[in-house]
C-alpha beads as a LAMMPS data file, in Angstrom:
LAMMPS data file: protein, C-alpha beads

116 atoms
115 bonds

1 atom types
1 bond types

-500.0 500.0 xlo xhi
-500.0 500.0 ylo yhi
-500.0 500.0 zlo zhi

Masses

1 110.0

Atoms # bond

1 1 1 2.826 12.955 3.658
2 1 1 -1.200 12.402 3.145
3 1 1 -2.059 14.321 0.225
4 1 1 -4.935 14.819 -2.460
5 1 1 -5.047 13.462 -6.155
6 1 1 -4.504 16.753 -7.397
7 1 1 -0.752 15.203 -7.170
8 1 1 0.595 11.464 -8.291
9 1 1 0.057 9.938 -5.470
10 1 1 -0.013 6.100 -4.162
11 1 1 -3.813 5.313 -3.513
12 1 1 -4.959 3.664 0.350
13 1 1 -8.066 2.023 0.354
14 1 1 -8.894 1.310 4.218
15 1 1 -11.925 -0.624 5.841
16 1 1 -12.364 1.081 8.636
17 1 1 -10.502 2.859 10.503
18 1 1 -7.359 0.748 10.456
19 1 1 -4.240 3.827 9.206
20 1 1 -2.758 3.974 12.714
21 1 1 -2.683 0.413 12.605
22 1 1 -0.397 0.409 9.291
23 1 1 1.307 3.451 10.363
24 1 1 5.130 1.432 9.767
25 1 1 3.653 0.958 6.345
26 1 1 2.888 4.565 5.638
27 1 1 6.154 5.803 7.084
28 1 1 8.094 3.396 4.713
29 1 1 6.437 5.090 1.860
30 1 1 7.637 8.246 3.597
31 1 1 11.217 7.329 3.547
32 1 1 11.092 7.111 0.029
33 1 1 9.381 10.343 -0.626
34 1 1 6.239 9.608 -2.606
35 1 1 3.345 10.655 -1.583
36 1 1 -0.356 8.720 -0.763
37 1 1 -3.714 9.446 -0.254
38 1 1 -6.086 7.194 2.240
39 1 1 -9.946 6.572 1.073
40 1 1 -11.993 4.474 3.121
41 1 1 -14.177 1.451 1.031
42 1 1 -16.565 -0.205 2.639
43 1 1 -15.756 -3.196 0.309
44 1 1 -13.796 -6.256 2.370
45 1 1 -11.992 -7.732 -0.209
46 1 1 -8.208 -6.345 0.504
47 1 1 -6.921 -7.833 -2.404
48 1 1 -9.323 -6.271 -4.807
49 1 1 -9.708 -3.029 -2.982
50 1 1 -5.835 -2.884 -3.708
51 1 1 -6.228 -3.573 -7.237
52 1 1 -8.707 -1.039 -7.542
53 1 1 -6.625 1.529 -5.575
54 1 1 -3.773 0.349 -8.266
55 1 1 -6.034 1.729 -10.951
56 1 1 -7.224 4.841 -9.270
57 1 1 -3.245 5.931 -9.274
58 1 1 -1.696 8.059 -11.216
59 1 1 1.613 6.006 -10.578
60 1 1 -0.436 2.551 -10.745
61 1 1 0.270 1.421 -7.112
62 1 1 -2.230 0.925 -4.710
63 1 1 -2.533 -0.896 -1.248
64 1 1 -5.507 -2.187 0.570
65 1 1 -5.859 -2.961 3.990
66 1 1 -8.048 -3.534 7.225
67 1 1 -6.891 -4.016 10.754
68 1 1 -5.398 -7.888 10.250
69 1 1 -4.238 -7.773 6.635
70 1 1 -1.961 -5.291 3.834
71 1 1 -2.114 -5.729 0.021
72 1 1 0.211 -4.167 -2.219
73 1 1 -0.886 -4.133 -5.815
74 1 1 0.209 -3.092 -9.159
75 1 1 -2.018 -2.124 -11.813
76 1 1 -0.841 -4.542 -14.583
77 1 1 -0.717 -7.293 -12.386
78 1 1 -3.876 -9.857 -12.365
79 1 1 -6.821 -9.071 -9.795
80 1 1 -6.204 -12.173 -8.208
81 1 1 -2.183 -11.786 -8.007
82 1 1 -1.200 -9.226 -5.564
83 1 1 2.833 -8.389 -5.541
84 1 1 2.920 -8.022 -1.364
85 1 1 0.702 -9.659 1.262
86 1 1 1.042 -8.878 4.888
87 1 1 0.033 -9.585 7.857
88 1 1 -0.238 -7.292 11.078
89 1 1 1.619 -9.817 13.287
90 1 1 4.407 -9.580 10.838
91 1 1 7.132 -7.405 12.821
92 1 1 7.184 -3.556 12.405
93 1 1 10.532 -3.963 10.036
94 1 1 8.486 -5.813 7.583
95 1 1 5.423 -3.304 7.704
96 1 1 8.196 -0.660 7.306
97 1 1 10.003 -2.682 4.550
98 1 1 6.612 -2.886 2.499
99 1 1 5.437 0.927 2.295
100 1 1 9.339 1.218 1.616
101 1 1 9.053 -1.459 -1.600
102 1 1 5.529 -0.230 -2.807
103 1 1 7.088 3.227 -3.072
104 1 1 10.422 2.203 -4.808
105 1 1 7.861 -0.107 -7.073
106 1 1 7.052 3.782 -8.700
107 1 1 10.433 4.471 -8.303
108 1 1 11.536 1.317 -10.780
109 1 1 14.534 0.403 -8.027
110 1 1 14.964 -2.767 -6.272
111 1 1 13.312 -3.723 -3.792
112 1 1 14.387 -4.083 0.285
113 1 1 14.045 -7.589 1.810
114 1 1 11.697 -8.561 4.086
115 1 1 12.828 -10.261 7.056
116 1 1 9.581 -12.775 8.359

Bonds

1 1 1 2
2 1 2 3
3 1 3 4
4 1 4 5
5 1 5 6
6 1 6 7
7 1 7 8
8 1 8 9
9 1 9 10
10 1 10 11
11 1 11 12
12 1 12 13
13 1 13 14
14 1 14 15
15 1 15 16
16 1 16 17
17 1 17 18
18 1 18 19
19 1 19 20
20 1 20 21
21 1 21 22
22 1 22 23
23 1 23 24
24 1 24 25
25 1 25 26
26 1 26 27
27 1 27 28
28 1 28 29
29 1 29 30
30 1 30 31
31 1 31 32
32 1 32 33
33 1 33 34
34 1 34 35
35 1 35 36
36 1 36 37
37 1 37 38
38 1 38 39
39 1 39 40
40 1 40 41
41 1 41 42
42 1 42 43
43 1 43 44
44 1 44 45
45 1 45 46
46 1 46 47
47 1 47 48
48 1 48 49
49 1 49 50
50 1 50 51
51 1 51 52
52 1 52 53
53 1 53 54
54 1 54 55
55 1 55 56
56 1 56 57
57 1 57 58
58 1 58 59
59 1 59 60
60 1 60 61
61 1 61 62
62 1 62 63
63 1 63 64
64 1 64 65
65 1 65 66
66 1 66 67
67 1 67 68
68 1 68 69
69 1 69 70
70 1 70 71
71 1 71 72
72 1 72 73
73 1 73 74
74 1 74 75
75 1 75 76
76 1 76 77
77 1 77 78
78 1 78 79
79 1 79 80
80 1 80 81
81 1 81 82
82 1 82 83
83 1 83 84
84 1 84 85
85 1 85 86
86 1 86 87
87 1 87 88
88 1 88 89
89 1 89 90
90 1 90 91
91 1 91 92
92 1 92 93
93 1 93 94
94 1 94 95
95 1 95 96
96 1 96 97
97 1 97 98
98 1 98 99
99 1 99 100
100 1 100 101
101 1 101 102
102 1 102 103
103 1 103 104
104 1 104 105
105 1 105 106
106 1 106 107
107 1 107 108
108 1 108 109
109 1 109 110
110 1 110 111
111 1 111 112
112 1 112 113
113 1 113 114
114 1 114 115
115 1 115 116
């Protein structure tokens, strides 16, 4: 469900190409029916590129990544404290789980458990 900005949309900021990679993550958001757009940074810092992609959202939830390591961040959280870290060796239910929770983080419903 890749769209543009011209729509609320949860912002992806990749280094490199790394989407496929995070593609349980992306379906997850999916599932919950909001939509994302993908920019690639050239920037390594995952944990500020997902701040950044926070405050580039409409909806205030972004998510950084390469090919090793997901951030989830909201907007009014500090830089420094990201709400999700994960890492690609984590099983695919957990990559799943996150795109699901970063989505229902717009949504304002609880989150699903993680099972690592």
């Amino acid at each position: 469900m890749e769209s543009n900005l011209t729509a609320p949309a949860i912002v992806i900021c990749t280094v490199g190409d790394c989407t496929s990679r995070w593609n349980d993550v992306l379906l997850g958001i999916e599932e919950e029916g909001i939509p994302f757009v993908i920019r690639e940074t050239h920037s390594t810092d995952i944990i500020h590129n997902a701040w950044l992609a926070a405050c580039q959202s409409p909806l205030l939830v972004g998510i950084g990544c390469d090919q090793e390591k997901l951030v989830v961040h909201y907007k009014n959280l500090p830089t420094s404290a990201p709400l999700f870290t994960l890492m690609y060796q984590q099983n695919s239910h957990d990559r799943r789980s996150i795109g699901n929770n970063a989505a229902r983080l717009v949504k304002g419903i609880p989150f699903r458990e993680c099972h690592s």
